[in-house]
N, C-alpha and C positions, 0 to 999 in steps of 0.2 A: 504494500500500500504506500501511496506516494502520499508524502507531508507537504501541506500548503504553505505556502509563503509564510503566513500568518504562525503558525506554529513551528517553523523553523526561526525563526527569530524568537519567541517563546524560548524552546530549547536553549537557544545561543544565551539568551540572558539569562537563565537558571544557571548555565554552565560557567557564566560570570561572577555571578554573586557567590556560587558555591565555592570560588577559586580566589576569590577577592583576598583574601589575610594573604595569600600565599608572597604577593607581591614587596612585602614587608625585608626579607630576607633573600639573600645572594641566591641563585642556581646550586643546586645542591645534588644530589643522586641519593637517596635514600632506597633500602628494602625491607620486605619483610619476607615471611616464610609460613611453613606449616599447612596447613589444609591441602588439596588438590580439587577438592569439590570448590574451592574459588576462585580456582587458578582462569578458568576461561572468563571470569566475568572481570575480575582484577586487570587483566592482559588487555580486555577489551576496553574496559571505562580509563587504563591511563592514559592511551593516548589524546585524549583531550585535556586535559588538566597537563598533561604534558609542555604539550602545545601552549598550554592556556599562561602556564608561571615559569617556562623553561627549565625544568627540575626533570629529574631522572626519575620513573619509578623501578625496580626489579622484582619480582617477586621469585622466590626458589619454594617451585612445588614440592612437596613431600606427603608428608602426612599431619592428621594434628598430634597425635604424639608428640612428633618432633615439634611441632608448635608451641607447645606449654612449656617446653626444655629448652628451646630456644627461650621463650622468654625469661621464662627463670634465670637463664643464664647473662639474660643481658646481651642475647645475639640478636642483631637489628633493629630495626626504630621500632615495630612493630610484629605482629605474629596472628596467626590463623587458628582457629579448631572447630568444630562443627560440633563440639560440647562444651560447656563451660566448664573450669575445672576452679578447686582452690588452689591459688599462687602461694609462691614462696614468698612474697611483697606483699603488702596490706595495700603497696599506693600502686601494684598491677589492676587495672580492669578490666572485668567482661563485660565488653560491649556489644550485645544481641544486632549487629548491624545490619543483615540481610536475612528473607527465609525464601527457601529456594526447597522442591522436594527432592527426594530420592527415590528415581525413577529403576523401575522392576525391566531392566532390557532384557528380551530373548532375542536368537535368532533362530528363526523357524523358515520353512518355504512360504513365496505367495508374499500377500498383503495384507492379511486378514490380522483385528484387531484381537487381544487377546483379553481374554477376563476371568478375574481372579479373585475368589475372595479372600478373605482376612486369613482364614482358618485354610483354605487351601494353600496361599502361600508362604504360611508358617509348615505344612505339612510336608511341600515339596523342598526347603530348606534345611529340615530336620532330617530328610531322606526318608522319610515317609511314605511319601510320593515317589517315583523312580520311574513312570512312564508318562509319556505326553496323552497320553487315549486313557489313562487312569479314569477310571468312574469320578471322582472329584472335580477333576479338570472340564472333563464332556460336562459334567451338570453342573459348570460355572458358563459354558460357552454353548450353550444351547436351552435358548431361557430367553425370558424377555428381562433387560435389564432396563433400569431408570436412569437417565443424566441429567444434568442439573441447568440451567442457562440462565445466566444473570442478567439484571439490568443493565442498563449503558448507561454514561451521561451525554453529554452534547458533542464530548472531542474525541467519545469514541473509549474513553478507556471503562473500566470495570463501575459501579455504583458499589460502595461501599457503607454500612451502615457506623454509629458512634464505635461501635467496638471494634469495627477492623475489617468486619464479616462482609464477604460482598453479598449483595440484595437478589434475591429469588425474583427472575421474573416467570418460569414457567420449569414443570420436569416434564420432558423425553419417557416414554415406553416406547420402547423398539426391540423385536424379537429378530435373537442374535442366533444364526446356526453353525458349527466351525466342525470340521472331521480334522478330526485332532491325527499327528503321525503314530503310527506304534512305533515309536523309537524308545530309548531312553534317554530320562533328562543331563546331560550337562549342566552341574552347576559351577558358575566362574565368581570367587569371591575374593578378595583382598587377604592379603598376609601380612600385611603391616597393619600399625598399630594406627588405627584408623577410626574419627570421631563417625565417619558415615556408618561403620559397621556398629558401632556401638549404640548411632540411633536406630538403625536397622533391626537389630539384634533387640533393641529393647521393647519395640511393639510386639515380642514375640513372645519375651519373658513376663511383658503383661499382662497378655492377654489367652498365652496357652503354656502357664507356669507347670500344666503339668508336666507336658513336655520339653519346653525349655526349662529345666529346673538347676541352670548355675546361672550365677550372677553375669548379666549383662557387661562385657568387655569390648575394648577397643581393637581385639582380636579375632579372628572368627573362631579360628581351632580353637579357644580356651573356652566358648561358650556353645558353640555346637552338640548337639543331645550325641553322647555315644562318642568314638574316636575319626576323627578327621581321616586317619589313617588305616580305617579297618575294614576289613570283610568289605567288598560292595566299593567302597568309596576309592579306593587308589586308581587315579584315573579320570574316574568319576566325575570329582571334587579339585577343582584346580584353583590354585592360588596365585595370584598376581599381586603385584607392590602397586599402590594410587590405582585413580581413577584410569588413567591412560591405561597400566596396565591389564585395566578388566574391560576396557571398550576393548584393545587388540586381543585377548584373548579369547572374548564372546566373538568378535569378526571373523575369528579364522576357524571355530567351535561351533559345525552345526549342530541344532537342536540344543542350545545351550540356553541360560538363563542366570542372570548376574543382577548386581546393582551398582549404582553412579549416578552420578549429577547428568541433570535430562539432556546437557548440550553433549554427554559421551555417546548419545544413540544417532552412530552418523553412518552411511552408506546403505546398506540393508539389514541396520539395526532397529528393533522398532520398541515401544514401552506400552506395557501393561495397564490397564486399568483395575482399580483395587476397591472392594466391596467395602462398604462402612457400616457403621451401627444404623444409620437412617436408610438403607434399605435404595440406594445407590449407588453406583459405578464410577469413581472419581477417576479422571487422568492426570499426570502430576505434570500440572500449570499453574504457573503465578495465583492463579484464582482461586482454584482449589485448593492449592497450599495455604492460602489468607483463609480460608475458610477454616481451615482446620491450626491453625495457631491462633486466632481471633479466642478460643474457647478454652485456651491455655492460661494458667497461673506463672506469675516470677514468685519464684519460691527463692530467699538471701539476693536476687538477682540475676537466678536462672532459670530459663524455663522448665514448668513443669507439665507435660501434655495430658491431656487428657483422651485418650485411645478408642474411648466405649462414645464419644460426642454423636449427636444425633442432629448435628449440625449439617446442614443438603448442603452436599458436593465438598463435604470434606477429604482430601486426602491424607490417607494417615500414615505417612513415610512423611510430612512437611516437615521438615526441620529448619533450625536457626543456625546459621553462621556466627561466632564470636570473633571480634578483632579482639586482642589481646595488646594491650599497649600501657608503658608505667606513664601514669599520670605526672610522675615525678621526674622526670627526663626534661633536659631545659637544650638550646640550644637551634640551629637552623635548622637539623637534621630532625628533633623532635619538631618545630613548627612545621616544617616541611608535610610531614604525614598527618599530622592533627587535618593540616590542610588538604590532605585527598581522602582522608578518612570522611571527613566531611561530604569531600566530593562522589565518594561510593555511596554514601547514604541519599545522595538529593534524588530529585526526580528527573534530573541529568544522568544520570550512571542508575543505581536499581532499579528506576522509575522509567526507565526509558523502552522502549517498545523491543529493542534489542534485546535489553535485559530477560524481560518478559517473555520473550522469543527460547532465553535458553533457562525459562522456568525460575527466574528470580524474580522478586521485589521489594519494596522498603518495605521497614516497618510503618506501620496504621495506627491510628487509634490510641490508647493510653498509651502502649508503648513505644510510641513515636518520641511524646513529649520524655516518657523516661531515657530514650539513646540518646537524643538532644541533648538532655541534662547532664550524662556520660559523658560525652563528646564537647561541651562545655567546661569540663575540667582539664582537658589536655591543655598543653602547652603551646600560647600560639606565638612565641621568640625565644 
């Protein structure tokens, strides 16, 4: 869709104001690190603030593991994790700065959408499940399922109500037929110590403890029902390090089925839609994802989800991105980031149709004013 004059120039002055402190201080090259699930949105919104204050940004994809240890340690201006953790610093913060989902990729033959629910795709992760024609599977995709479709406003983007949630304007019945393969399932999951596996991992421990029944970890093997390594799974069950690693291994892995941030489903990758308690089929988009953290608690200042929500068109893999940055760091190189940290939050960088494209957005709603208030405490000289 092409942007009108009128809103390209919008854009342009968002992208001003959001950049404005940066001009204060010399050119500088600042980075950060840790997450991978933010690595495409980070790469994509600095070139403009790039452009904008003449300042470097890098970011060094990993994991958030590495994220919180980096910070701890005092490695770069800033850091990534897609959980929030407790710092070794009282003046580190978690600042909830973007929610983006975690999108369920498979690669199958064809076109055909796939649907899943809650309880089937904790079963097929547990290994449970082992064939694509499973009885589960067929009487997820052969069913009339419900989709949600929100209201607009005038410039085209989502209606959103006080708390975040975007606005029902109608649900979809549409009866869905798929002849699933007799293959078996490949599953492609991360091996490093990963905040997406551990949001992943945790809708499973809450919601089917009988089966997940070890604590939710930033690793897959340490929380997986049974041994990563046993009977059945050698082969099976394949490990990759970051996001990149599990989009190439799903691409070259047919009949597989992984998870990643939704801009890793590229060539003949495609993403899942996921059953919720309201008795709908979410896809994990900007929308769905606000639908489904609008219904969330800050618990000390981190979120806390609520998985059972009966909120339409929640998807329930939405998670939060944390910037990880010490409040207490002075200098060009701390203004520097305060000032694109800024700029990832505006509706220049999260907020932008781009963004939204690869399944992010800002925060909404009370927790807007609360990362403002965050993001107000950095350092801006």
């Amino acid at each position: 869709m092409k942007l009108s004059r009128s809103i390209k120039v919008a854009v342009v002055a968002l992208a001003a104001t959001a950049v404005a402190t940066s001009t204060a201080f010399a050119a500088v090259t600042i980075q950060a690190g840790g997450s991978s699930f933010d690595a495409n949105l980070l790469n994509a919104c600095k070139v403009a603030w790039q452009n904008s204050t003449g300042n470097t940004f890098t970011y060094n994809s990993s994991d958030s593991g590495t994220g919180q240890k980096n910070e701890d340690a005092g490695i770069f201006e800033a850091n990534f994790s897609d959980s929030g953790y407790a710092p070794a610093k009282s003046s580190i913060l978690n600042i909830p700065l973007v929610m983006a989902p975690i999108a369920v990729i498979y690669n199958l033959p064809g076109k055909k959408d796939l649907f899943l629910s809650e309880a089937t795709l904790s079963d097929i992760f547990a290994g449970k499940v082992t064939k694509w024609n499973d009885p589960e599977i067929v009487a997820d995709n052969n069913r009339s399922t419900n989709s949600v479709v929100y209201k607009k406003n005038a410039d085209g983007t989502v209606k959103k109500d006080a708390s975040g949630a975007p606005v029902v304007l109608k649900t979809l019945s549409v009866a869905r037929h798929y002849t699933l393969p007799n293959q078996a399932i490949k599953l492609v999951v991360r091996s490093d110590s990963s905040g997406t596996t551990k949001n992943f991992v945790t809708l499973f421990t809450k919601t089917n403890a009988d089966v997940w029944t070890k604590p939710a970890d930033k690793t897959f093997a340490n929380v997986f029902p049974g041994s990563i390594n046993g009977a059945g799974n050698v082969g099976r069950i394949q490990q990759y390090s970051g996001s990149t690693g599990v989009s190439a291994g799903l691409s070259k892995t047919p009949y597989s089925i992984g998870y990643a941030e939704t801009s890793y489903a590229t060539g003949s990758l495609r993403t899942a839609f996921i059953g919720n308690e309201n008795g709908d089929f979410a896809a994990p988009t900007a929308e769905n994802t606000a639908a489904f953290v609008a219904g969330a608690k800050l618990v000390n200042g981190l979120y806390a989800f609520d998985y059972k929500t009966k909120t339409p068109g929640a998807y329930l893999l939405g998670i939060v991105s944390y910037a990880l940055v010490d409040s207490a760091a002075s200098g060009d190189k701390a203004a520097a980031m305060t000032s694109f940290l800024k700029y990832v939050a505006s509706p220049a960088c999260a907020g932008s149709a781009d963004a939204a494209g690869k399944g992010f957005a800002p925060e909404s709603g009370p927790v807007k004013t609360y990362v403002d208030s965050l993001l107000a405490k950095l350092p801006t000289k």
